[in-house]
C-alpha positions as a LaTeX table, in Angstrom:
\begin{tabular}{lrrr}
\hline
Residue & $x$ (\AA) & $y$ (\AA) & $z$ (\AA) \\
\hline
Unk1 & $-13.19$ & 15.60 & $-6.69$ \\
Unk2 & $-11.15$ & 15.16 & $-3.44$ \\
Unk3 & $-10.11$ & 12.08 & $-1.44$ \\
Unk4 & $-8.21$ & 11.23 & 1.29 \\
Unk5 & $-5.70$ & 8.62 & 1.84 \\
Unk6 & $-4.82$ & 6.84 & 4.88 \\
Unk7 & $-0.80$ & 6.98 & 5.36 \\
Unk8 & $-0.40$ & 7.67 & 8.94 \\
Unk9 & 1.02 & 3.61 & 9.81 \\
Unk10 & 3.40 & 2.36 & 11.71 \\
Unk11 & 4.39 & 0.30 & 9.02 \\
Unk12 & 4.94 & $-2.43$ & 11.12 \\
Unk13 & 4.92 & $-5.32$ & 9.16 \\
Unk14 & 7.44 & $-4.30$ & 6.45 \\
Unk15 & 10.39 & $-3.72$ & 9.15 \\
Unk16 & 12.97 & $-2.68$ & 8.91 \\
Unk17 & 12.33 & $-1.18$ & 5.29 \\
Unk18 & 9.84 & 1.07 & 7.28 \\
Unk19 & 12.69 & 2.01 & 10.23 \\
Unk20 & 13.94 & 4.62 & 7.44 \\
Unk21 & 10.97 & 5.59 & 4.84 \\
Unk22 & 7.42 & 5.29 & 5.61 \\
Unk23 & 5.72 & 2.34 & 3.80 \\
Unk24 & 3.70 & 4.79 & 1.31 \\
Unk25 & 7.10 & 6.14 & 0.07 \\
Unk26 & 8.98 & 3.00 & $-0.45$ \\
Unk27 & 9.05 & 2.56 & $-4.23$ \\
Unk28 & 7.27 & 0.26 & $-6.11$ \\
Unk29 & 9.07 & $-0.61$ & $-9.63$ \\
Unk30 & 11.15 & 2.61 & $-9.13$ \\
Unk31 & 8.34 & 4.71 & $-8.50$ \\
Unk32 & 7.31 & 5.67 & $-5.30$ \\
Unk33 & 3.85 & 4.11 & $-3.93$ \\
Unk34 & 1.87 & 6.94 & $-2.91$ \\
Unk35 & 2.43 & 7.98 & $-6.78$ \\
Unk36 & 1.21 & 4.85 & $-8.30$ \\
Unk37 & $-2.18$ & 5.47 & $-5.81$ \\
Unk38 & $-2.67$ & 9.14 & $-6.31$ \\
Unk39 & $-1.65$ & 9.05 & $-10.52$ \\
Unk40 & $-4.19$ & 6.12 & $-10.56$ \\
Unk41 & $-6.51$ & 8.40 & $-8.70$ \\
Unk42 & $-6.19$ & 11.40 & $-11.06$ \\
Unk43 & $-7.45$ & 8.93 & $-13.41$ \\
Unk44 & $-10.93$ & 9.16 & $-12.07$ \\
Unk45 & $-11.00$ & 12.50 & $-12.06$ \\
Unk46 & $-9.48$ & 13.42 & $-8.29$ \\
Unk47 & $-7.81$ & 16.50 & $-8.44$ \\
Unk48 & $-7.03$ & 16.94 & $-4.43$ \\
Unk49 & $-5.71$ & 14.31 & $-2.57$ \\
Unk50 & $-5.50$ & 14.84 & 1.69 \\
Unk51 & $-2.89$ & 12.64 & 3.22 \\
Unk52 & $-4.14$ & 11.70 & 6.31 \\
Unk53 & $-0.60$ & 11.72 & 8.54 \\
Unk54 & 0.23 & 10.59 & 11.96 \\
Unk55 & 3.90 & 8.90 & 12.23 \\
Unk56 & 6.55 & 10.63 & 10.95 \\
Unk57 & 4.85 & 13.39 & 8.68 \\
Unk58 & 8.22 & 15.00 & 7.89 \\
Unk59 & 9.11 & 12.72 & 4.85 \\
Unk60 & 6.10 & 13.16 & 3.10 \\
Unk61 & 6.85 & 16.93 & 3.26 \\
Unk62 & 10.10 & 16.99 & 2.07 \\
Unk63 & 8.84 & 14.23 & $-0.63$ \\
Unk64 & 6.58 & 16.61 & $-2.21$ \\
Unk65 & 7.77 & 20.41 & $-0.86$ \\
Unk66 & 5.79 & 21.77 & $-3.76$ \\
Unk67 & 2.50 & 20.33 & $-2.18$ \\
Unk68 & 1.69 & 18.08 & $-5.78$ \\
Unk69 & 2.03 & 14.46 & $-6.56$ \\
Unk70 & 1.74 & 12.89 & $-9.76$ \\
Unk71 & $-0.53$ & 16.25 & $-10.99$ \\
Unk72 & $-2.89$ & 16.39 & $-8.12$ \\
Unk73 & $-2.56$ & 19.04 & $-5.19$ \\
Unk74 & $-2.58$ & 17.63 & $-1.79$ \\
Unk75 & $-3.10$ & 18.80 & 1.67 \\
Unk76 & $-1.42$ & 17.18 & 5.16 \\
Unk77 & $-3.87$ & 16.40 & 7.76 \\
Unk78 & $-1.22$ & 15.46 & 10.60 \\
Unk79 & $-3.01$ & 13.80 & 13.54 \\
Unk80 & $-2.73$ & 15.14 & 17.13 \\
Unk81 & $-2.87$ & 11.46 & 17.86 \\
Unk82 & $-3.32$ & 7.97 & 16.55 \\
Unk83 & $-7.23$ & 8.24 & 15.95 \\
Unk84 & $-7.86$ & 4.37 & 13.85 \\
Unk85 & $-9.30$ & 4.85 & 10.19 \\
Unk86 & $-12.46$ & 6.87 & 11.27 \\
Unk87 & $-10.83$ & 9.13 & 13.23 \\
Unk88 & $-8.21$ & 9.81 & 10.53 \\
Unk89 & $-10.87$ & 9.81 & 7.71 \\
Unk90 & $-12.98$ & 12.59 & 9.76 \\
Unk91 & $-10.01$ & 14.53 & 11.03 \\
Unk92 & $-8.25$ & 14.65 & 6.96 \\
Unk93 & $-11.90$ & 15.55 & 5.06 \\
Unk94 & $-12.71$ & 18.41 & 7.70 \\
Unk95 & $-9.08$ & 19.70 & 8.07 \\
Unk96 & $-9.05$ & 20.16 & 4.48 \\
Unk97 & $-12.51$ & 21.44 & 4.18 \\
Unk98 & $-14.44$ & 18.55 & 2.24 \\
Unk99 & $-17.61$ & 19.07 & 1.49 \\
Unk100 & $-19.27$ & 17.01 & $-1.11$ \\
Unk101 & $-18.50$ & 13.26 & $-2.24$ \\
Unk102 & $-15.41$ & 11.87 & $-2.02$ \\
Unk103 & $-12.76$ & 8.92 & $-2.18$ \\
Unk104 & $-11.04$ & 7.30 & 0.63 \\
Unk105 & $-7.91$ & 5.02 & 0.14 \\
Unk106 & $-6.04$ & 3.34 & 2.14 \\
Unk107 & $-2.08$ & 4.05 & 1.34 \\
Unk108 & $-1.03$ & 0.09 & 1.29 \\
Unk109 & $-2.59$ & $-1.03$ & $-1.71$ \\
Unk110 & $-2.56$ & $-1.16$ & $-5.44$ \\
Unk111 & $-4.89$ & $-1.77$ & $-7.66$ \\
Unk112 & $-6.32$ & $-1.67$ & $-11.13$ \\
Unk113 & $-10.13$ & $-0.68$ & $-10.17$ \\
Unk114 & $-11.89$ & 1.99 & $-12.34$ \\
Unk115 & $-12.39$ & 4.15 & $-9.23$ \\
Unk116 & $-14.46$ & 6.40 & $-11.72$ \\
Unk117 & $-16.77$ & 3.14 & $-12.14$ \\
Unk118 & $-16.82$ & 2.87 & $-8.35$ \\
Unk119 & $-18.23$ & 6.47 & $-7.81$ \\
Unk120 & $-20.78$ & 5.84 & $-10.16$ \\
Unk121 & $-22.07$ & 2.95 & $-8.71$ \\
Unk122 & $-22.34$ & 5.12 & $-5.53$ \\
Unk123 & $-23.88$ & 7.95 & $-6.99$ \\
Unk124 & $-26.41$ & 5.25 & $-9.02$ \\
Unk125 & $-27.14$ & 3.66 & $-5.93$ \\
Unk126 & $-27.61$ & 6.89 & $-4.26$ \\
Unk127 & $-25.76$ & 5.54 & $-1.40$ \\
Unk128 & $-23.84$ & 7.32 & 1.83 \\
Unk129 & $-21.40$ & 5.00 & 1.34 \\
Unk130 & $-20.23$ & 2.19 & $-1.28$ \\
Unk131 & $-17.07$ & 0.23 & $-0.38$ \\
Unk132 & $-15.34$ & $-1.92$ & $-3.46$ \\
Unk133 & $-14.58$ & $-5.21$ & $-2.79$ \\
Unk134 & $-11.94$ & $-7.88$ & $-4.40$ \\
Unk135 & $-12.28$ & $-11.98$ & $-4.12$ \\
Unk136 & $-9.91$ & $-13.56$ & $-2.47$ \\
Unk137 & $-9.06$ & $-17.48$ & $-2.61$ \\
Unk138 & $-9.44$ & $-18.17$ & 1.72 \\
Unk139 & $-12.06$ & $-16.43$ & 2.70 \\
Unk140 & $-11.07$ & $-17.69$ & 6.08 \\
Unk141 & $-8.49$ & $-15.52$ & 6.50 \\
Unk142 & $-10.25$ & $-12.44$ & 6.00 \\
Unk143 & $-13.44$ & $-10.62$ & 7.13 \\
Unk144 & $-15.67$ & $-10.93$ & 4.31 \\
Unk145 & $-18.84$ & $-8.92$ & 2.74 \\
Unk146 & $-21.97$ & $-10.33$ & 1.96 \\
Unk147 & $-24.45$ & $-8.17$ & $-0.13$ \\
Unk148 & $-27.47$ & $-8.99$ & $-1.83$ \\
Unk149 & $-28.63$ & $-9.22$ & $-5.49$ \\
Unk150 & $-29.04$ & $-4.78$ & $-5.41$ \\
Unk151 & $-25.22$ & $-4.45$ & $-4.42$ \\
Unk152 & $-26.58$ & $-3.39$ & $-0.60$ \\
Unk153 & $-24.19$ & $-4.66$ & 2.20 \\
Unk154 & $-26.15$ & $-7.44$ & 4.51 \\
Unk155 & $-23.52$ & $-7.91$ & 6.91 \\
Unk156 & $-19.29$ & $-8.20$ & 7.57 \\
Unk157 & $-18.37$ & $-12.00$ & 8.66 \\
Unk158 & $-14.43$ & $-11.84$ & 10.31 \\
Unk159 & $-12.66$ & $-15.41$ & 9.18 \\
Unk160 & $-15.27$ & $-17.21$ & 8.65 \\
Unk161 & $-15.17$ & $-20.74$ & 9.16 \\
Unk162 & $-16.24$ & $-23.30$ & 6.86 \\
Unk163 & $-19.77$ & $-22.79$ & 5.64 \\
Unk164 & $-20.63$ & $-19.70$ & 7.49 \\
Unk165 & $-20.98$ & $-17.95$ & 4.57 \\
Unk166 & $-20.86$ & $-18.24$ & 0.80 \\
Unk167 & $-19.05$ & $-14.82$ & 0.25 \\
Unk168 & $-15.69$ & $-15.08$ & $-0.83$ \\
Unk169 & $-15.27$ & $-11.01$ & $-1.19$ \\
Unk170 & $-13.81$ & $-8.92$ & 0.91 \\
Unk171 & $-13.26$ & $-4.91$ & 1.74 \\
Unk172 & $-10.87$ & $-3.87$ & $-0.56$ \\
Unk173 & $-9.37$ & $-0.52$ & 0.72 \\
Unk174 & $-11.16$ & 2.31 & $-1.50$ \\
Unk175 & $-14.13$ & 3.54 & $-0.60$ \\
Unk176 & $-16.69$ & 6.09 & $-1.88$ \\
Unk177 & $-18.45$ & 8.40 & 1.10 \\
Unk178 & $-21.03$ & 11.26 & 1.40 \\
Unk179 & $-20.20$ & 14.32 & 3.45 \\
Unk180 & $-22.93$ & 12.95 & 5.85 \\
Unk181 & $-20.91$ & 10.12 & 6.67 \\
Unk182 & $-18.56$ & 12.75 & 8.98 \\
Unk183 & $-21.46$ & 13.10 & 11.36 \\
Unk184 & $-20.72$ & 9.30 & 12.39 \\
Unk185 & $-17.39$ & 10.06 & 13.63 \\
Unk186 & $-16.75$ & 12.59 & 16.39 \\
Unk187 & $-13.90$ & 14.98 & 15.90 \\
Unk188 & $-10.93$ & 14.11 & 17.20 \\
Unk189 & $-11.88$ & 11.15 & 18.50 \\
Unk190 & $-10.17$ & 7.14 & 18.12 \\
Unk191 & $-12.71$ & 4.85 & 15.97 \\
Unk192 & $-12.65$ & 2.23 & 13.27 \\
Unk193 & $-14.38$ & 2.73 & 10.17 \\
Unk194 & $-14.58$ & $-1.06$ & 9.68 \\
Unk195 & $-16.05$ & $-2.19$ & 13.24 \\
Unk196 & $-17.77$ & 0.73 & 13.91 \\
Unk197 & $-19.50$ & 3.16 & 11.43 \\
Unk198 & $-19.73$ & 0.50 & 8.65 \\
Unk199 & $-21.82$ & $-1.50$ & 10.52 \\
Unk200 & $-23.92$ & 1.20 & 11.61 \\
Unk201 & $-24.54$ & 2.13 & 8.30 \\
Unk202 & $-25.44$ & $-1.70$ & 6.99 \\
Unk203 & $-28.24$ & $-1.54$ & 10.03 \\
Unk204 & $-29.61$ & 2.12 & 8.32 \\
Unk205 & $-29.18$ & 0.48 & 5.18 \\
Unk206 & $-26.96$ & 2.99 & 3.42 \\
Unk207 & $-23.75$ & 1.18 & 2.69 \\
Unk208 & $-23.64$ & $-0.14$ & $-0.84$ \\
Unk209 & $-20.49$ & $-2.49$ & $-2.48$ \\
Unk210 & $-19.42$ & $-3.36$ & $-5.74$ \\
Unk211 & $-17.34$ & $-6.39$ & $-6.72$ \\
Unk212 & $-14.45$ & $-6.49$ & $-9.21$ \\
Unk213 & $-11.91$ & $-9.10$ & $-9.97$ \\
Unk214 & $-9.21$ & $-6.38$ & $-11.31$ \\
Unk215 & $-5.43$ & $-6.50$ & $-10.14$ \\
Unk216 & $-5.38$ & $-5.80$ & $-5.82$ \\
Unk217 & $-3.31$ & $-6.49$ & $-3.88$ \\
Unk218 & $-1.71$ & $-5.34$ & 0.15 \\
Unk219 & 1.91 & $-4.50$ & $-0.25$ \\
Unk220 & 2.22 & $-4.47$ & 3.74 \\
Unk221 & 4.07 & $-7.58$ & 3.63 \\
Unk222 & 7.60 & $-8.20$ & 2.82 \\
Unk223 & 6.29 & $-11.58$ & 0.26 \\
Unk224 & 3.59 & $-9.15$ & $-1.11$ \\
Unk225 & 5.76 & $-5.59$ & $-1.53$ \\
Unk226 & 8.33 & $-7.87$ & $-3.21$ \\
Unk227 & 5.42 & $-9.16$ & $-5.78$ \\
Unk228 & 3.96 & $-5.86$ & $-6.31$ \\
Unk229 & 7.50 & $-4.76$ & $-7.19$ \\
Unk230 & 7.72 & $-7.65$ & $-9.46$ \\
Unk231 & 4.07 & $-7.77$ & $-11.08$ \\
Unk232 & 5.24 & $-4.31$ & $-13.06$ \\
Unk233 & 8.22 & $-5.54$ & $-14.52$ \\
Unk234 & 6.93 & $-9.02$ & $-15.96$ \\
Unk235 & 3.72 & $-8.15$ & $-17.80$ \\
Unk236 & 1.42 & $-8.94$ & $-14.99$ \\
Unk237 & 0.15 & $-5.82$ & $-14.96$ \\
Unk238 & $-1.68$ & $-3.51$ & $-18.07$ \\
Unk239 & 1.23 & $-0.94$ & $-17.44$ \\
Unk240 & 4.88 & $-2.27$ & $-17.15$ \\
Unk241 & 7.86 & $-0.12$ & $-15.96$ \\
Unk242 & 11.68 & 0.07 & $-16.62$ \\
Unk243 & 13.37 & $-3.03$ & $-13.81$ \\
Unk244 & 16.66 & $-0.53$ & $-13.85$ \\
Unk245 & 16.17 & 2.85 & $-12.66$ \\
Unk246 & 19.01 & 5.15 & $-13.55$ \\
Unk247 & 22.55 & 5.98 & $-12.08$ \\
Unk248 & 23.46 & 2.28 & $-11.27$ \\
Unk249 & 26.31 & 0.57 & $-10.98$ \\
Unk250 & 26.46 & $-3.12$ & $-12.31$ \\
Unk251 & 29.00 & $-4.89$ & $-13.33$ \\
Unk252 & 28.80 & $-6.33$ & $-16.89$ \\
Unk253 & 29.58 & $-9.87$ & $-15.81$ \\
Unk254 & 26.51 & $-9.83$ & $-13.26$ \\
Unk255 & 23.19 & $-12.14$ & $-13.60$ \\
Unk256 & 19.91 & $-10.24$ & $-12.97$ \\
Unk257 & 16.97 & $-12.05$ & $-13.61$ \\
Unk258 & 13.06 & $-10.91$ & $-13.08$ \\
Unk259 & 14.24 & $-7.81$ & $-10.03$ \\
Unk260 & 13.92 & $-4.29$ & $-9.74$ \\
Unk261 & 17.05 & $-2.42$ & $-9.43$ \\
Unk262 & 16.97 & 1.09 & $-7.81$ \\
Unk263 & 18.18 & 4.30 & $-7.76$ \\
Unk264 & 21.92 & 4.36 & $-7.12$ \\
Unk265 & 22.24 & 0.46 & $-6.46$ \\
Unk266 & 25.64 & $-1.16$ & $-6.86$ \\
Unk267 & 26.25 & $-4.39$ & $-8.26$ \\
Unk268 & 28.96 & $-6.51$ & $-7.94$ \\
Unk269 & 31.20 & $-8.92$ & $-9.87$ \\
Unk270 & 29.57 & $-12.26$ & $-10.78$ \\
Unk271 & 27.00 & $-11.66$ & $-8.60$ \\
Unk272 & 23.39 & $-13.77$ & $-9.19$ \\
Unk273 & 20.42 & $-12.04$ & $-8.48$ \\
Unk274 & 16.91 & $-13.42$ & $-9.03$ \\
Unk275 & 13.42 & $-12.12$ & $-7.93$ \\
Unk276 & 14.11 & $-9.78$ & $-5.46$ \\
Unk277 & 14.48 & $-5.74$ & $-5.33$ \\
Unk278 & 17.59 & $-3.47$ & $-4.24$ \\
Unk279 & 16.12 & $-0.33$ & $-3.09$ \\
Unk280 & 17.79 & 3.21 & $-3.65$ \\
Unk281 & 21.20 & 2.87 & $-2.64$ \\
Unk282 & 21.69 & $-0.78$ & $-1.71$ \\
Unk283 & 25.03 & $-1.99$ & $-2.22$ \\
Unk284 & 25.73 & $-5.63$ & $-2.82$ \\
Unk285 & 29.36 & $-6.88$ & $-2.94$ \\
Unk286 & 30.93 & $-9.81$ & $-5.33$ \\
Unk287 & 29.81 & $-12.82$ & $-6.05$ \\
Unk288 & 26.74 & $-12.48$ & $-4.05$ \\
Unk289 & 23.66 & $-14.57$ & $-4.65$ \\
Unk290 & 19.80 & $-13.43$ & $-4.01$ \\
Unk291 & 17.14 & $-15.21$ & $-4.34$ \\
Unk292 & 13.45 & $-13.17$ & $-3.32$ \\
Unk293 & 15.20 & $-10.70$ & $-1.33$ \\
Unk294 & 14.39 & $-7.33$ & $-0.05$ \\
Unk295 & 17.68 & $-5.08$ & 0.01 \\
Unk296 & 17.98 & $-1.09$ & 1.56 \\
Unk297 & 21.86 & $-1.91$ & 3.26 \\
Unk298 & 24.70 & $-3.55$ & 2.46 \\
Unk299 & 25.13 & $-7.35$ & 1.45 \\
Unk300 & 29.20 & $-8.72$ & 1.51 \\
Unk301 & 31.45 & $-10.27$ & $-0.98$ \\
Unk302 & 30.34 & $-14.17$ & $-1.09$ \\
Unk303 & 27.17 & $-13.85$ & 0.76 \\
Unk304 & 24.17 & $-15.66$ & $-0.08$ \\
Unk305 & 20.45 & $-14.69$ & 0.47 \\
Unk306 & 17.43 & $-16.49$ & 0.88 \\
Unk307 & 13.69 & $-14.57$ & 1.34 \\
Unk308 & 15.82 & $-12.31$ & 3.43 \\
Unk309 & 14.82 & $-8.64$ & 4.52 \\
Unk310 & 17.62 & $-6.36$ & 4.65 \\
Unk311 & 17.20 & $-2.40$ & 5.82 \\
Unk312 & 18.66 & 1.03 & 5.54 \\
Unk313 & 21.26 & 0.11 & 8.08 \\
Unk314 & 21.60 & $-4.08$ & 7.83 \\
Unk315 & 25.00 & $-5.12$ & 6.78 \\
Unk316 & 25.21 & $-8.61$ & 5.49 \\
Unk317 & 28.83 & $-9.82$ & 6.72 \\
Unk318 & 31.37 & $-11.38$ & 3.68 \\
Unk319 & 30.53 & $-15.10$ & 3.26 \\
Unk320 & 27.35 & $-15.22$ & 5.41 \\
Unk321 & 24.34 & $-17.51$ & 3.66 \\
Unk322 & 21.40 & $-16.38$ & 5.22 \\
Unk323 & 17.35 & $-17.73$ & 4.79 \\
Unk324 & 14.36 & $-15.72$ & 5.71 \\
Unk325 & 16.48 & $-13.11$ & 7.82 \\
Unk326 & 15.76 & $-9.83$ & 8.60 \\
Unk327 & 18.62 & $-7.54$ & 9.17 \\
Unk328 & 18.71 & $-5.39$ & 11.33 \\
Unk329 & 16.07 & $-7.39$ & 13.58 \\
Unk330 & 13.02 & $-5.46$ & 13.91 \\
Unk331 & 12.42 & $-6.00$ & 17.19 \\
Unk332 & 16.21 & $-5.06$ & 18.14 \\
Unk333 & 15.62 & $-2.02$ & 16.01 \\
Unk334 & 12.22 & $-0.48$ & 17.19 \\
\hline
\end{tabular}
C-alpha cells in the first residue's frame, strides 16, 4: 500500500527550531518525527511512503540518502511551487505513480490510530474518501465534522459558536482516498483539500469518517512539540522511549527531572532541569535552571529559563532569567 505525507511547511509556528531542521525531522523522544509517522505507518501495512516536499527538500535527502525510513521505501515529490494540501496530495500520488487506494498524512502529527482499521472502514464503506477524526475539548476552536449515524460526512462547521452544532470531532490529519479522488485536483495547480474537494465530495456523497478517541495530537506548537516529546518518556503513551539518547555529557551533580535529553547535549554543574527537551547538540552551562523549555543553542552559566524557545543559533547570555522567550526572535531571524 502507498501513502503520501504532507512535509513541504514552512514550519512557521515552531521558530526558530524550524530556522535549522524542518519540523518533520526535529526529533521526538530522540527519534526523529517523520520516523515515528512512517514506522507507525508500516504498521498498517504501507510499504511506500511519497514525501510530498516543497521548502527545503535537501535535508530530507541527506536524512535518508538510501531512499528508506523506518523499513518503508519512499519517493520525493518536490513541488515546483507551494500548491496547498490538494495540490501537494495530487502532485506526490501522480509523481510517484499511485494508482490504487492509498493513505494521506499530514507530517505534524502523532497518533495512536489503527490506520489499518481506518482503511477498512473505507473499503467497508466503499467510499472515495474516509477522513479519521479525533474529539477535541473546544470545539470552538476548530472546524468540526458532523456525520450521521452510517459514518457519511453531512457537513464541515469552522469554530463554531455555541450551539451551532453538537459535534465535538474534528479532521484529524490521516486520510484514506481512491485514485478517483486525483481527478478533483488539477495538476499542478494551488488548492485545499479541506475547503475545496472535501466539500465537493460531502455534496456527491462520497466522503465517509470514522471517530476514535486514541492518542493525537499537532506537534506544530512549541507547548505541544514539548508534550509530544514528553508523553513518550512518562508512560502516557503504549510505547515509551529512552529520555537520554547517547553520547551526552552531564554532570553527575545535575537534576533532570521528566525531559528528553539529545544527541550530544551537554550538561552542566548543578544545573536543574525540569520538563523541557535539549535537542542534538544543545549546550547548557552551570547552574542553569529550565523549566518547559525548548533548547537547539546555547544557554549560560547562571541563567534561568521559563517556557522559553531557544534555536540552533540562540545564545542565552550568563546570568540572564528569561520567561516565554524565543531566542533568536523569529521574526528577526526569517
Amino acid at each position: 500500500m502507498h501513502a503520501v505525507v504532507l512535509v513541504g511547511g514552512f514550519g512557521t509556528r515552531l521558530r526558530p527550531l524550524t530556522l535549522s531542521t524542518p519540523k518533520p525531522l526535529l526529533p521526538i523522544a530522540n527519534v526523529r518525527q517523520l520516523e515515528h509517522l512512517i514506522a507507525h505507518l508500516a504498521t498498517a501495512g504501507v510499504t511506500h511512503v511519497a514525501l510530498a516536499l516543497g521548502f527545503k527538500p535537501e535535508p530530507f535527502f541527506q536524512a535518508f540518502p538510501d531512499g528508506v525510513c523506518a523499513g518503508v521505501q519512499l519517493h520525493y515529490a518536490v513541488e515546483p511551487e507551494p500548491l496547498d494540501t490538494a495540490g501537494a496530495i495530487a502532485f506526490a500520488a501522480r509523481d510517484a505513480g499511485i494508482n490504487d487506494t492509498f493513505v494521506v498524512m499530514n507530517g505534524d502529527i502523532i497518533c495512536d490510530l489503527d490506520v489499518a482499521s481506518l482503511v477498512q472502514f473505507h473499503r467497508e464503506h466503499k467510499a472515495e474518501g474516509t477522513l479519521h477524526l479525533t474529539p477535541v475539548e473546544d470545539p470552538s476552536q476548530y472546524g468540526v465534522v458532523e456525520t450521521n449515524s452510517e459514518g457519511w460526512v453531512q457537513r464541515f462547521v469552522e469554530k463554531p459558536a455555541p450551539g451551532e452544532t453538537t459535534s465535538s470531532v474534528i479532521n484529524a490529519g490521516t486520510y484514506v482516498l481512491e485514485p478517483s479522488v486525483l481527478s478533483r485536483m488539477p495538476a499542478n495547480q494551488k488548492l485545499s483539500i479541506e475547503r475545496v474537494v472535501f466539500p465537493q465530495m460531502v455534496a456527491d456523497g462520497t466522503l465517509a469518517a470514522m471517530a476514535t478517541s486514541d492518542y493525537w495530537i499537532d506537534t506544530g506548537r512549541p507547548d505541544t512539540y514539548l508534550q509530544a516529546n514528553l508523553d513518550l518518556i512518562d508512560g502516557s503513551r503504549s510505547t515509551i522511549l529512552s529520555s537520554v539518547a547517547p553520547h551526552c555529557t552531564i554532570d553527575s551533580s545535575a537534576s533532570i527531572a521528566h525531559s528528553v535529553i539529545g544527541e550530544g547535549s551537554t550538561v552542566g554543574a548543578q544545573c536543574v532541569i525540569t520538563d523541557s527537551v535539549l535537542l542534538p547538540g544543545a549546550h547548557v552551562g552551570n547552574r542553569v535552571r529550565l523549566e518547559r523549555c525548548l533548547v537547539m543553542g546555547v544557554v549560560g552559566d547562571d541563567a534561568s529559563l521559563t517556557d522559553c524557545v531557544i534555536g540552533a543559533e540562540g545564545h542565552v547570555q550568563p546570568g540572564h532569567t528569561l520567561s516565554g522567550e524565543k531566542i533568536p526572535s523569529p521574526e528577526l531571524a526569517s
